[in-house]
Jmol script that loads the backbone (N, CA, C; Angstrom):
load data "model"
ATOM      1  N   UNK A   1       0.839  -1.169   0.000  1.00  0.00           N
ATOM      2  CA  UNK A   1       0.000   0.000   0.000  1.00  0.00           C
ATOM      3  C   UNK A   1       0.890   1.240   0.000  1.00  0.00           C
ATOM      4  N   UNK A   2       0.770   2.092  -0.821  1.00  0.00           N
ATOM      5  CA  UNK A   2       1.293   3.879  -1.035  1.00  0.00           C
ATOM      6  C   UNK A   2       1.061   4.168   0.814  1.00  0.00           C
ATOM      7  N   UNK A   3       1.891   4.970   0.874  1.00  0.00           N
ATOM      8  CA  UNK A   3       1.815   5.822   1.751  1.00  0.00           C
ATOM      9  C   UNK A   3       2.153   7.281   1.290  1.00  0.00           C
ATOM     10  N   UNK A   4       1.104   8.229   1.645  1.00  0.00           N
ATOM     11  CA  UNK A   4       1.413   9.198   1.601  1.00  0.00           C
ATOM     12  C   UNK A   4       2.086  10.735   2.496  1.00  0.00           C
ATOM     13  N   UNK A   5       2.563  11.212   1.897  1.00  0.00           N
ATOM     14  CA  UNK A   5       3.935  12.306   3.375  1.00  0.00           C
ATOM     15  C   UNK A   5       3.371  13.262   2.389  1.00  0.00           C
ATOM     16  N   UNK A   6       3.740  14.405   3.480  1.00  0.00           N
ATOM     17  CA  UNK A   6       3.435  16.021   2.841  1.00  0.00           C
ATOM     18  C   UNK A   6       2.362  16.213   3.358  1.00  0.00           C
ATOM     19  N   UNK A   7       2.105  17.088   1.988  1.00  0.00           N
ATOM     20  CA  UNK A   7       0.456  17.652   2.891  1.00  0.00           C
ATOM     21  C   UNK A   7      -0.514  17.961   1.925  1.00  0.00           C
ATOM     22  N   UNK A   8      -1.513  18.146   2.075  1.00  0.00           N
ATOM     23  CA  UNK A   8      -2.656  17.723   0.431  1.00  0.00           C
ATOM     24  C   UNK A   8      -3.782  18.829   1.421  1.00  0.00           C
ATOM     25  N   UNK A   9      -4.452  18.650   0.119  1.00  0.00           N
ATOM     26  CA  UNK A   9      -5.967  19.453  -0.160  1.00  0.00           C
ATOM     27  C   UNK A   9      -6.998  19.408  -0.647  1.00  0.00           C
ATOM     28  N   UNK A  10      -8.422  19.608  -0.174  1.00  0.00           N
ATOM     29  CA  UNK A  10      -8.884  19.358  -0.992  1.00  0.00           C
ATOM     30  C   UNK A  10     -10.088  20.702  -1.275  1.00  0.00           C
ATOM     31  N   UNK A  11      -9.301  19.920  -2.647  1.00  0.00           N
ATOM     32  CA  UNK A  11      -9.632  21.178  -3.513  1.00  0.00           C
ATOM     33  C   UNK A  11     -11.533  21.849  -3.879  1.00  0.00           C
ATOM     34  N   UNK A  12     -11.657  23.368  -4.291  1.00  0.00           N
ATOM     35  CA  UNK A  12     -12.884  23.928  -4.243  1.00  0.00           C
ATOM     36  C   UNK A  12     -12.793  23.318  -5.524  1.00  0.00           C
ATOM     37  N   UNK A  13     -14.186  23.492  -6.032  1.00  0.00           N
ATOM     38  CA  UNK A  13     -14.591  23.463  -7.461  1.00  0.00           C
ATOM     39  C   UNK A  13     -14.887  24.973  -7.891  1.00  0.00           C
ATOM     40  N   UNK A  14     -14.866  25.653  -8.554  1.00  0.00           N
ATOM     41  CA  UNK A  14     -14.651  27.226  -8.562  1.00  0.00           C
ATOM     42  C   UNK A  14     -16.168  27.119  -9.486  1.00  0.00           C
ATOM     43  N   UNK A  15     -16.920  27.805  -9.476  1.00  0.00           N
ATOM     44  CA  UNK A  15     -18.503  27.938 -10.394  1.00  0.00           C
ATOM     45  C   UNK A  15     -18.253  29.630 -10.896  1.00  0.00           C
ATOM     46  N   UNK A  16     -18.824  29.480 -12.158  1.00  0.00           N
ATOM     47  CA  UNK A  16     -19.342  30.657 -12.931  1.00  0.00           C
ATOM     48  C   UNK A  16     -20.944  31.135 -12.133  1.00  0.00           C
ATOM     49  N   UNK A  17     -21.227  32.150 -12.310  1.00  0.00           N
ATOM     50  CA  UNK A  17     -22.618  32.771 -12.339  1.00  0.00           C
ATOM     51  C   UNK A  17     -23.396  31.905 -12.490  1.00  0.00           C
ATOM     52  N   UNK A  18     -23.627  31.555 -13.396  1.00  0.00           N
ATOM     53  CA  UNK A  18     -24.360  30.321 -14.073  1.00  0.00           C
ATOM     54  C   UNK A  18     -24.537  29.022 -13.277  1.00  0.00           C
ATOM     55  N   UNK A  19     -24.056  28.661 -12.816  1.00  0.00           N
ATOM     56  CA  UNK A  19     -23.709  27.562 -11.640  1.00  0.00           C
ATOM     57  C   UNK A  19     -22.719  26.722 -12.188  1.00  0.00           C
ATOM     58  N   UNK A  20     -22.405  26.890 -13.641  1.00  0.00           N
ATOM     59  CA  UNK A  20     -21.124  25.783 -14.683  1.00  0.00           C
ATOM     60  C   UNK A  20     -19.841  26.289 -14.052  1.00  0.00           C
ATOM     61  N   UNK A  21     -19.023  24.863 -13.924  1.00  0.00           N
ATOM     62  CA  UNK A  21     -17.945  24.838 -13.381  1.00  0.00           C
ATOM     63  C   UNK A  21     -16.992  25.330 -13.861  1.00  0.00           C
ATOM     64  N   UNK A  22     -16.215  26.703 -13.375  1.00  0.00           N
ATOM     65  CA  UNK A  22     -15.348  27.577 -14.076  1.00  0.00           C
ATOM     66  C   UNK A  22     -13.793  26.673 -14.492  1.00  0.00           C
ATOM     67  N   UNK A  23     -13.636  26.181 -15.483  1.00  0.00           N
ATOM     68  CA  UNK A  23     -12.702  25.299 -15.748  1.00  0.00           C
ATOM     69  C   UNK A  23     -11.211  25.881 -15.901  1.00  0.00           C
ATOM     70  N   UNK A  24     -11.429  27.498 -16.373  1.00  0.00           N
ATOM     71  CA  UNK A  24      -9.956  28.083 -16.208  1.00  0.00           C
ATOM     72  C   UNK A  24      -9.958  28.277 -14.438  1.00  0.00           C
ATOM     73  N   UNK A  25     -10.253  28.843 -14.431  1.00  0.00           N
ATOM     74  CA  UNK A  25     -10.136  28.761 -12.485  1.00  0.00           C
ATOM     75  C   UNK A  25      -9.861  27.628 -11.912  1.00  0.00           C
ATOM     76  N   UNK A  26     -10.444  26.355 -12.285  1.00  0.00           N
ATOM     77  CA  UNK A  26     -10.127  25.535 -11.712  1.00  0.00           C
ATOM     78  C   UNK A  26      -8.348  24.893 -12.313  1.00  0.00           C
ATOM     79  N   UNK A  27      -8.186  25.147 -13.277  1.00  0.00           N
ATOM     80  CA  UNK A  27      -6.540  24.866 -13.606  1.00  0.00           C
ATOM     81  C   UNK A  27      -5.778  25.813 -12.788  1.00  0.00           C
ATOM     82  N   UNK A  28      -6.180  27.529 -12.401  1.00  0.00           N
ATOM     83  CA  UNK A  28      -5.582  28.236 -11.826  1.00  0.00           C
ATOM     84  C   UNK A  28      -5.240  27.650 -10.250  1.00  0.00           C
ATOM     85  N   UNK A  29      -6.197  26.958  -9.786  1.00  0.00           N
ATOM     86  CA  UNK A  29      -6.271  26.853  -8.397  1.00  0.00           C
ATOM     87  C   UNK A  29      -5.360  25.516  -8.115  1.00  0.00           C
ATOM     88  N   UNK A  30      -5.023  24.627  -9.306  1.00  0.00           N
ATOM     89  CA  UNK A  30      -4.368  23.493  -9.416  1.00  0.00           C
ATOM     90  C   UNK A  30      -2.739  24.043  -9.455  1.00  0.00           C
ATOM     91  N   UNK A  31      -2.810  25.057 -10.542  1.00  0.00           N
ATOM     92  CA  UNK A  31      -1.265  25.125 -10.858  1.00  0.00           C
ATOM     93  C   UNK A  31      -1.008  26.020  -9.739  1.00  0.00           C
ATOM     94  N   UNK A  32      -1.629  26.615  -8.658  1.00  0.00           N
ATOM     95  CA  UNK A  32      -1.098  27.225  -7.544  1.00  0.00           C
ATOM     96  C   UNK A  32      -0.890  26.529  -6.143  1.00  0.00           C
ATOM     97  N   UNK A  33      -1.383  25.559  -6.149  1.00  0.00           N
ATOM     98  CA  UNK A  33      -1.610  24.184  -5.161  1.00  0.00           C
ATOM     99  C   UNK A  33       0.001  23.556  -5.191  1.00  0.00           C
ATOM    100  N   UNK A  34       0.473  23.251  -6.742  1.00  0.00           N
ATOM    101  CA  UNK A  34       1.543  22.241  -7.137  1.00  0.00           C
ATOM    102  C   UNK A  34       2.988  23.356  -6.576  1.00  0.00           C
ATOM    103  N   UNK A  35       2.590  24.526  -7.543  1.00  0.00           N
ATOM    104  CA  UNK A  35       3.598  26.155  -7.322  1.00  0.00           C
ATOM    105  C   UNK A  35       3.798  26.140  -5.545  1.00  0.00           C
ATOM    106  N   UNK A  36       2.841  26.237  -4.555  1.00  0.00           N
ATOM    107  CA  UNK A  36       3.022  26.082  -3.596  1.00  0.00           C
ATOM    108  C   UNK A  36       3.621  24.772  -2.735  1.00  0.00           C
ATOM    109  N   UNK A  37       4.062  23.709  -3.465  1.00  0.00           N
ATOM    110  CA  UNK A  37       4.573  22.619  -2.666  1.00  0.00           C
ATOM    111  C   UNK A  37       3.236  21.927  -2.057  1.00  0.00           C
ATOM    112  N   UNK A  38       2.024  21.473  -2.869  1.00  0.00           N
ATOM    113  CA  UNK A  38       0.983  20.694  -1.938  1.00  0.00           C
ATOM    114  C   UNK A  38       1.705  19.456  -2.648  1.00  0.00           C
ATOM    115  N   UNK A  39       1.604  18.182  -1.324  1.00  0.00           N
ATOM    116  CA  UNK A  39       1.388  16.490  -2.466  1.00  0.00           C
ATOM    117  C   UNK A  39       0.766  16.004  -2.755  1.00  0.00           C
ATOM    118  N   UNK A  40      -0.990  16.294  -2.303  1.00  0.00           N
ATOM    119  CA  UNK A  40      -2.023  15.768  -2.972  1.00  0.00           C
ATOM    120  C   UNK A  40      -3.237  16.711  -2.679  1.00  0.00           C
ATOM    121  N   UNK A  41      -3.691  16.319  -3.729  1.00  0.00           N
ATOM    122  CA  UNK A  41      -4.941  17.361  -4.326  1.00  0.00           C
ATOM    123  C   UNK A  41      -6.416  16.272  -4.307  1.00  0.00           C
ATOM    124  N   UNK A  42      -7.367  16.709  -3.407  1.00  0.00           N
ATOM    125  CA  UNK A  42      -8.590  15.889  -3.696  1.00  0.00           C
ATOM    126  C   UNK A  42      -9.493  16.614  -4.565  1.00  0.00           C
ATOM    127  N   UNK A  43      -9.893  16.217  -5.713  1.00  0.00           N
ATOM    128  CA  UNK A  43     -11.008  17.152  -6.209  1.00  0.00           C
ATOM    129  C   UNK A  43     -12.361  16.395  -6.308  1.00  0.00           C
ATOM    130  N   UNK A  44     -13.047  17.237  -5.986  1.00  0.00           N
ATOM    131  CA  UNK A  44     -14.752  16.848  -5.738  1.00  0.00           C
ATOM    132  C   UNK A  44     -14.883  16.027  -4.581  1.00  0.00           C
ATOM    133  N   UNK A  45     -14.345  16.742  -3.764  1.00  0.00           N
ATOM    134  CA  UNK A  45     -14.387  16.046  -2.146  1.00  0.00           C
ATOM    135  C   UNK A  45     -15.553  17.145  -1.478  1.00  0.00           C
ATOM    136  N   UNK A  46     -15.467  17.151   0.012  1.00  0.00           N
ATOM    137  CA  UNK A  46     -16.569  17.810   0.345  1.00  0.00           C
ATOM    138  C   UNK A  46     -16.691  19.348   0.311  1.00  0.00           C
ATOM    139  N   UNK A  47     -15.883  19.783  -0.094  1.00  0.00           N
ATOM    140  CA  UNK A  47     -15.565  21.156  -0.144  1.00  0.00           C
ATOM    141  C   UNK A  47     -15.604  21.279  -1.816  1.00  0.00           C
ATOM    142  N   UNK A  48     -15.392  20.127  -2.779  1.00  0.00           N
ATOM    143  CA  UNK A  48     -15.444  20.262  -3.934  1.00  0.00           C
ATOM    144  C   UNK A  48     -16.626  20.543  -5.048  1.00  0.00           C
ATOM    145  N   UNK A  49     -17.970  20.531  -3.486  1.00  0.00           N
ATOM    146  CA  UNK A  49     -19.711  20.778  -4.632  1.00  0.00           C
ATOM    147  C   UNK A  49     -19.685  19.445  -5.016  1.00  0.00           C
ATOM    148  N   UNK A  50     -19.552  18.645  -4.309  1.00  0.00           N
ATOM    149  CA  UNK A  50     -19.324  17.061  -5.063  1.00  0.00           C
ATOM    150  C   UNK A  50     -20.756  16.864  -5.396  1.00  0.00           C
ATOM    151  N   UNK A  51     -21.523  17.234  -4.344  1.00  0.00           N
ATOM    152  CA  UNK A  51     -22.940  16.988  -3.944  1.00  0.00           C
ATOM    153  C   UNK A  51     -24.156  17.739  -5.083  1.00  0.00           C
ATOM    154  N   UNK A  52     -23.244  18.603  -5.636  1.00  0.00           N
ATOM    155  CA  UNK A  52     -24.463  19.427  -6.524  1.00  0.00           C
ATOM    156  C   UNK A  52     -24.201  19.369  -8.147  1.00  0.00           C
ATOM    157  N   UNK A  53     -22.739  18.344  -8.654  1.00  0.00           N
ATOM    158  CA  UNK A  53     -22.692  18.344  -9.978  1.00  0.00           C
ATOM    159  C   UNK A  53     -23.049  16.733 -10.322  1.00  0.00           C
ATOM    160  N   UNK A  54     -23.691  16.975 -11.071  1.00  0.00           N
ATOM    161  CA  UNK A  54     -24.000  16.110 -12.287  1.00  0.00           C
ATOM    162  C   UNK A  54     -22.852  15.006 -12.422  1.00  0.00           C
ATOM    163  N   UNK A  55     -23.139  13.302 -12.763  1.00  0.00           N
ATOM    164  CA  UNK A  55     -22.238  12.577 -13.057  1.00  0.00           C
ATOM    165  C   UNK A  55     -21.153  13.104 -13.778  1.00  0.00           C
ATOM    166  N   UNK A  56     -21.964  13.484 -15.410  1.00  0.00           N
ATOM    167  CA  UNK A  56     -20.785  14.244 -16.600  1.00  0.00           C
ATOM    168  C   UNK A  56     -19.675  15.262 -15.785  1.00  0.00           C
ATOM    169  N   UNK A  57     -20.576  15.964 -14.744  1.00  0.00           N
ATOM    170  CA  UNK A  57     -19.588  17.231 -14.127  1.00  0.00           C
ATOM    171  C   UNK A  57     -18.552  16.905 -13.286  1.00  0.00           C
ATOM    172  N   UNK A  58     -18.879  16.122 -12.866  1.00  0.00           N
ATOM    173  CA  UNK A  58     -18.088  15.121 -11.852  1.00  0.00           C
ATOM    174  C   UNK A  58     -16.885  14.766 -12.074  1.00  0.00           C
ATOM    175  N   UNK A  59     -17.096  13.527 -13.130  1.00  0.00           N
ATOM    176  CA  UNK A  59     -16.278  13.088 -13.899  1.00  0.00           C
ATOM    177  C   UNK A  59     -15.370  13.932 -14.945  1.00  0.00           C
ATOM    178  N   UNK A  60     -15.772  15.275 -15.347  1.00  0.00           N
ATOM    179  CA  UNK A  60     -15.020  16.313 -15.962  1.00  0.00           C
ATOM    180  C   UNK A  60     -14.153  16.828 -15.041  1.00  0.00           C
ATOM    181  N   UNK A  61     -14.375  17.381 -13.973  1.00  0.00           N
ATOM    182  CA  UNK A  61     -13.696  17.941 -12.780  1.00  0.00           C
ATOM    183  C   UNK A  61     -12.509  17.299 -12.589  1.00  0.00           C
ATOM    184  N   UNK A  62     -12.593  15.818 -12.259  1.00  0.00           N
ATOM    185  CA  UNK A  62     -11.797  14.673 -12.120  1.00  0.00           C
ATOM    186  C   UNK A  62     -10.243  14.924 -12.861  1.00  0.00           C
ATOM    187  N   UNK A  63     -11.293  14.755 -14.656  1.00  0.00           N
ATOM    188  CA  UNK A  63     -10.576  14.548 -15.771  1.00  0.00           C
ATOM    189  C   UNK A  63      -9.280  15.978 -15.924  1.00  0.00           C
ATOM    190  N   UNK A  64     -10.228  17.246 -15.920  1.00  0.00           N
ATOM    191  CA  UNK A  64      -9.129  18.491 -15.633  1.00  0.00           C
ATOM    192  C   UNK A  64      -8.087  18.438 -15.226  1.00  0.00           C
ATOM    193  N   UNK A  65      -8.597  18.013 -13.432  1.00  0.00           N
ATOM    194  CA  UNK A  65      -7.676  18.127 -12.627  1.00  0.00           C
ATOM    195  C   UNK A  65      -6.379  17.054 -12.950  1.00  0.00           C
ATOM    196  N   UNK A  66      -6.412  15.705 -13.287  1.00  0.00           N
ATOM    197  CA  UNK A  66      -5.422  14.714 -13.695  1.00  0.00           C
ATOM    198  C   UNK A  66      -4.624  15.659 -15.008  1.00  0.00           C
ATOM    199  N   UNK A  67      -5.269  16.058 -15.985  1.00  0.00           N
ATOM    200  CA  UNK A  67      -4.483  16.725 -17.031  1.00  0.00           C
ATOM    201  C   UNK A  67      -3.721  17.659 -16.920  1.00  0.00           C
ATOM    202  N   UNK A  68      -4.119  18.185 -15.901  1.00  0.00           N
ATOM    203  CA  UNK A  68      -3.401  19.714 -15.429  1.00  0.00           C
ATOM    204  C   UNK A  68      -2.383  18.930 -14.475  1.00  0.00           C
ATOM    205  N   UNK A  69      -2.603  18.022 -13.761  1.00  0.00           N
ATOM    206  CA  UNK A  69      -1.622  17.291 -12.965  1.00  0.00           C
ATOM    207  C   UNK A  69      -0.299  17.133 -13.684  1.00  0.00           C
ATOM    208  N   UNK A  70      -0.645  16.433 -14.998  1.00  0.00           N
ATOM    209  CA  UNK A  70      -0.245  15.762 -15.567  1.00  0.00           C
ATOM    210  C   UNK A  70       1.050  16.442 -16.124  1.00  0.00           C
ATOM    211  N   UNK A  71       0.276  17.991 -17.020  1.00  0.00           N
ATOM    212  CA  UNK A  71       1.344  19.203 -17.302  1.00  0.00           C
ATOM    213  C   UNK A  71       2.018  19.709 -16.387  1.00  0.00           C
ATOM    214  N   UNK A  72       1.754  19.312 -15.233  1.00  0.00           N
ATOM    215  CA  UNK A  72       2.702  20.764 -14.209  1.00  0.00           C
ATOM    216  C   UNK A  72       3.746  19.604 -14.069  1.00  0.00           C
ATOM    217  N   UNK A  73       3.528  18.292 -13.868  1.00  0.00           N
ATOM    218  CA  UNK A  73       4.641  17.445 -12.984  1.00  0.00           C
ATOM    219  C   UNK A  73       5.632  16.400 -14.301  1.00  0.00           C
ATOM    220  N   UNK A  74       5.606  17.077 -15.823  1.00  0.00           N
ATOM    221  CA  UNK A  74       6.252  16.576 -16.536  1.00  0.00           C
ATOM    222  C   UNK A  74       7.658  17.345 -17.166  1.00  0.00           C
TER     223      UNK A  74
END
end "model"
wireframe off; spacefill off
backbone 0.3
color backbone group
Protein backbone atom coordinates (compact mmCIF):
# COMPACT_ATOMS: atom_id res chain seq x y z
CA UNK A 1 0.00 0.00 0.00
CA UNK A 2 1.29 3.88 -1.04
CA UNK A 3 1.82 5.82 1.75
CA UNK A 4 1.41 9.20 1.60
CA UNK A 5 3.94 12.31 3.37
CA UNK A 6 3.43 16.02 2.84
CA UNK A 7 0.46 17.65 2.89
CA UNK A 8 -2.66 17.72 0.43
CA UNK A 9 -5.97 19.45 -0.16
CA UNK A 10 -8.88 19.36 -0.99
CA UNK A 11 -9.63 21.18 -3.51
CA UNK A 12 -12.88 23.93 -4.24
CA UNK A 13 -14.59 23.46 -7.46
CA UNK A 14 -14.65 27.23 -8.56
CA UNK A 15 -18.50 27.94 -10.39
CA UNK A 16 -19.34 30.66 -12.93
CA UNK A 17 -22.62 32.77 -12.34
CA UNK A 18 -24.36 30.32 -14.07
CA UNK A 19 -23.71 27.56 -11.64
CA UNK A 20 -21.12 25.78 -14.68
CA UNK A 21 -17.95 24.84 -13.38
CA UNK A 22 -15.35 27.58 -14.08
CA UNK A 23 -12.70 25.30 -15.75
CA UNK A 24 -9.96 28.08 -16.21
CA UNK A 25 -10.14 28.76 -12.48
CA UNK A 26 -10.13 25.54 -11.71
CA UNK A 27 -6.54 24.87 -13.61
CA UNK A 28 -5.58 28.24 -11.83
CA UNK A 29 -6.27 26.85 -8.40
CA UNK A 30 -4.37 23.49 -9.42
CA UNK A 31 -1.26 25.12 -10.86
CA UNK A 32 -1.10 27.22 -7.54
CA UNK A 33 -1.61 24.18 -5.16
CA UNK A 34 1.54 22.24 -7.14
CA UNK A 35 3.60 26.15 -7.32
CA UNK A 36 3.02 26.08 -3.60
CA UNK A 37 4.57 22.62 -2.67
CA UNK A 38 0.98 20.69 -1.94
CA UNK A 39 1.39 16.49 -2.47
CA UNK A 40 -2.02 15.77 -2.97
CA UNK A 41 -4.94 17.36 -4.33
CA UNK A 42 -8.59 15.89 -3.70
CA UNK A 43 -11.01 17.15 -6.21
CA UNK A 44 -14.75 16.85 -5.74
CA UNK A 45 -14.39 16.05 -2.15
CA UNK A 46 -16.57 17.81 0.34
CA UNK A 47 -15.57 21.16 -0.14
CA UNK A 48 -15.44 20.26 -3.93
CA UNK A 49 -19.71 20.78 -4.63
CA UNK A 50 -19.32 17.06 -5.06
CA UNK A 51 -22.94 16.99 -3.94
CA UNK A 52 -24.46 19.43 -6.52
CA UNK A 53 -22.69 18.34 -9.98
CA UNK A 54 -24.00 16.11 -12.29
CA UNK A 55 -22.24 12.58 -13.06
CA UNK A 56 -20.78 14.24 -16.60
CA UNK A 57 -19.59 17.23 -14.13
CA UNK A 58 -18.09 15.12 -11.85
CA UNK A 59 -16.28 13.09 -13.90
CA UNK A 60 -15.02 16.31 -15.96
CA UNK A 61 -13.70 17.94 -12.78
CA UNK A 62 -11.80 14.67 -12.12
CA UNK A 63 -10.58 14.55 -15.77
CA UNK A 64 -9.13 18.49 -15.63
CA UNK A 65 -7.68 18.13 -12.63
CA UNK A 66 -5.42 14.71 -13.70
CA UNK A 67 -4.48 16.72 -17.03
CA UNK A 68 -3.40 19.71 -15.43
CA UNK A 69 -1.62 17.29 -12.96
CA UNK A 70 -0.25 15.76 -15.57
CA UNK A 71 1.34 19.20 -17.30
CA UNK A 72 2.70 20.76 -14.21
CA UNK A 73 4.64 17.44 -12.98
CA UNK A 74 6.25 16.58 -16.54
Amino acid sequence: MAVFTGSGVALVTPMKQDGAVDYPKLNELVEWQVNEGINAIVACGTTGEASTLDDEEHISVIEEVVKKLIKEFQ
